[in-house]
N, C-alpha and C positions, 0 to 999 in steps of 0.2 A: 726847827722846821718840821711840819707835821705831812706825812704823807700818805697818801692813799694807795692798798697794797691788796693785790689778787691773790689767792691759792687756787692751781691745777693742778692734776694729774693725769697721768695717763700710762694706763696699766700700773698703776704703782707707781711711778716716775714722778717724784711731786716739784714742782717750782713756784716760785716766788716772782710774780708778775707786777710791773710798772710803766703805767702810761707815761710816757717820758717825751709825749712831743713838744712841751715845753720847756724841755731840756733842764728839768730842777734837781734831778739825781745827780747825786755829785760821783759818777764815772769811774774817777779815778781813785777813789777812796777803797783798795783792797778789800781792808781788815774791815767797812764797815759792811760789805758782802758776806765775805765769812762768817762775822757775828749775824748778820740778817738769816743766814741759813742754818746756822748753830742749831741744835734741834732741844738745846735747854737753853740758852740764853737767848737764844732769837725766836724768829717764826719756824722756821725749821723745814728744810728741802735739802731738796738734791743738787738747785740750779736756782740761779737770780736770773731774770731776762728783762731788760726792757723793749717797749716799741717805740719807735723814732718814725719820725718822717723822712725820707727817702725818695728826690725824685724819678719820677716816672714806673715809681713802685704803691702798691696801696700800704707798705709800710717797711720799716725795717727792722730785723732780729738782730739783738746784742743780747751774747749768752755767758752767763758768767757759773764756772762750778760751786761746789760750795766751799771751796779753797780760796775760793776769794779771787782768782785769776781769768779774764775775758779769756775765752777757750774757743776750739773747733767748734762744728755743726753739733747740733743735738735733737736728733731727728722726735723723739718723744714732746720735746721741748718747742720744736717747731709745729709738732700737732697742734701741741697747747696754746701756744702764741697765736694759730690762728682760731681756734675757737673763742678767745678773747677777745682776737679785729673784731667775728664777728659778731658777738654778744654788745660791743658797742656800738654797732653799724655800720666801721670802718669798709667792711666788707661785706656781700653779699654770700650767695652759697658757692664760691668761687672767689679766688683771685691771687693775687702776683707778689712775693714780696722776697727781699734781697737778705741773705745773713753772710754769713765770712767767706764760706766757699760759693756764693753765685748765686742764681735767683732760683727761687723756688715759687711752682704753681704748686695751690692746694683748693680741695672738693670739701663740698660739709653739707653730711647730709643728717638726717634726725638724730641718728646715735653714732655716729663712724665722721674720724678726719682723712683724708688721701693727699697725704704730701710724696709730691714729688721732688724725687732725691735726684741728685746726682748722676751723670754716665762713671761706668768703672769701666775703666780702662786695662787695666793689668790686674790678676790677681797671682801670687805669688802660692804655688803649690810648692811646698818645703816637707810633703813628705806625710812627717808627724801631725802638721796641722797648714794653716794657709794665713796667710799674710795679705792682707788691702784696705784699700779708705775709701770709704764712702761720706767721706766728709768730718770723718776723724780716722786713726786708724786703729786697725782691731785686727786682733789676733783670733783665730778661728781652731781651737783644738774637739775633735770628735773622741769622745769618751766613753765609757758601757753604762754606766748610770751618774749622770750630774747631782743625784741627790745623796751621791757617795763619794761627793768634792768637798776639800773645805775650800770654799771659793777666797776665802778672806787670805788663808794662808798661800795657798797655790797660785794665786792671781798674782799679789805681791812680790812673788819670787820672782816671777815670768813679767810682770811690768818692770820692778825695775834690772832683775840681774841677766833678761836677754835686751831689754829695748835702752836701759840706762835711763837717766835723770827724768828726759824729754817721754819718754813711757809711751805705753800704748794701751787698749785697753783689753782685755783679758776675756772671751766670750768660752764656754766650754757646752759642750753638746753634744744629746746623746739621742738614741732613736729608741725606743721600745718596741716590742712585740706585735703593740697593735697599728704599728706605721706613724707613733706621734712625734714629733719630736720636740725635746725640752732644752733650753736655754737659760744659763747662767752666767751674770757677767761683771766682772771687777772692773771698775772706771778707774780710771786714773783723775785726779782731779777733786772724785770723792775717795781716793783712796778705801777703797771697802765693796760689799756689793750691793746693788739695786737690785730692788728689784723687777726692773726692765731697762732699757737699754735700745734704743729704734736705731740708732745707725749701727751697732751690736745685731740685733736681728736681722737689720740688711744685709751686713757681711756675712752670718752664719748661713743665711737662704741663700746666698750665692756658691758660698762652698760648700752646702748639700749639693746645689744643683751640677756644679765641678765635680764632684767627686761621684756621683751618681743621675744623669742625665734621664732617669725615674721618673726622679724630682722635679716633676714642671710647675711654670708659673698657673697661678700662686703658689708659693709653698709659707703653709703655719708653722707658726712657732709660739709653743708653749712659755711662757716667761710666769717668776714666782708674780708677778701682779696682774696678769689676763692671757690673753691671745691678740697676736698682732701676725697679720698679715703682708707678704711680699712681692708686689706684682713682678715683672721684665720679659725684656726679648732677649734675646742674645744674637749678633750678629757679627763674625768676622771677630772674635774675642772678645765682642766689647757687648759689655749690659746696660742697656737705654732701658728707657720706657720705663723707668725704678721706680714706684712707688711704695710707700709704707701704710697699710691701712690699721686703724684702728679708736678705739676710743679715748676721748679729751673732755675732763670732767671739771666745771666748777665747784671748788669745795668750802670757800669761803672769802671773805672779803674783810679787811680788816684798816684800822689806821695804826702809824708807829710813828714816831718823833725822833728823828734823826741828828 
């Protein structure tokens, strides 16, 4: 079976995109995700996603890592997926669609996607760093300079020998001189690091803003593949109004024989 296959990214984040309301991807097929995202033997990403149909939604995300495993939210992932609705027409510069953690509204405007993410509800100050999910979960450590991490080695330690099997993903961040801050972040999943990470930058903008109340919305973050932006309120503990701004790039379009 021959199929027809998107490349996006966003900030660096790259996926592997499939129109799937016909429902011909075979789903449950792990290992043939994994090789589809294999970066020598396949096409090569960070993430497989398809679009479904989904009532009373204009569509729905199923987000696979490149491990091969349906996974949490993937907030970069979910930029990309709707700039793909709306490149087919699915959607307009607006609208509604459903992934694992609950519904998501998203904005598209000339060069920038605005998904809206999740309420967080609790964030876990431990101190050394902070602990929450914003639709996966992530570990938030503040460091002096991220570009004097090895993320590959120090992430892996900290996914699996504090979170164990089930892991978390590893974000590290640091603030410079001239008030910027940068972000670095191990996935679990890709076991390794991206370079970007949106529900990663979610959590890290919220515990700047914890840890320093400076820090108002929006607060940027540098990532090795652009700049993405953080909106929120904060009310009574809790962060609404979450949004993730940034750019979602078509990078190619391909066929593969399954």
């Amino acid at each position: 079976m021959t199929l027809t296959f998107y490349k996006y990214q966003g900030t660096g984040n790259d996926f592997i995109i499939f129109d799937n309301r016909s429902g011909q991807f075979p789903k449950s097929d792990n290992a043939l995700v994994a090789k589809l995202c294999d970066r020598k033997f396949g096409v090569g990403a960070d993430g497989l996603m398809l679009l479904e149909i989904e009532k009373d939604f204009d569509f729905k995300m199923v987000y696979y890592n490149s491990d091969g495993a349906e996974s949490t939210m993937c907030g970069n992932g979910g930029r990309c997926l709707a700039a793909f609705a709306h490149s087919i027409g699915i959607i307009g510069n607006k609208g509604l669609f459903i992934a694992v953690d609950g519904s998501h509204e998203v904005a598209i405007t000339a060069n920038q996607v605005i998904l809206g993410m999740k309420k967080v509800t609790e964030v876990q100050n431990k101190g050394k760093y902070f602990f929450l999910d914003t639709g996966s979960p992530h570990h938030v450590q503040f460091v002096s300079d991220v570009e004097k991490i090895n993320v590959n080695d120090q992430g892996a330690k900290l996914r699996y020998g504090m979170y164990g099997e089930q892991g978390a993903n590893i974000n590290f961040v640091s603030l410079d001189p001239n008030g910027r801050h940068s972000i670095r972040t191990y996935e679990r999943g890709v076991e390794g690091e991206t370079l970007s990470c949106g529900t990663g930058v979610t959590a890290a903008a919220i515990a700047i803003h914890e840890q320093n109340n400076g820090f108002a919305s929006p607060v940027t973050l540098h990532t090795k593949g652009g700049v993405l932006k953080v909106h929120f309120t904060k009310n009574n503990q809790v962060y609404s109004e979450l949004s993730l701004e940034g750019p979602a790039e078509f990078v190619f379009k391909g066929e593969i024989s399954i």
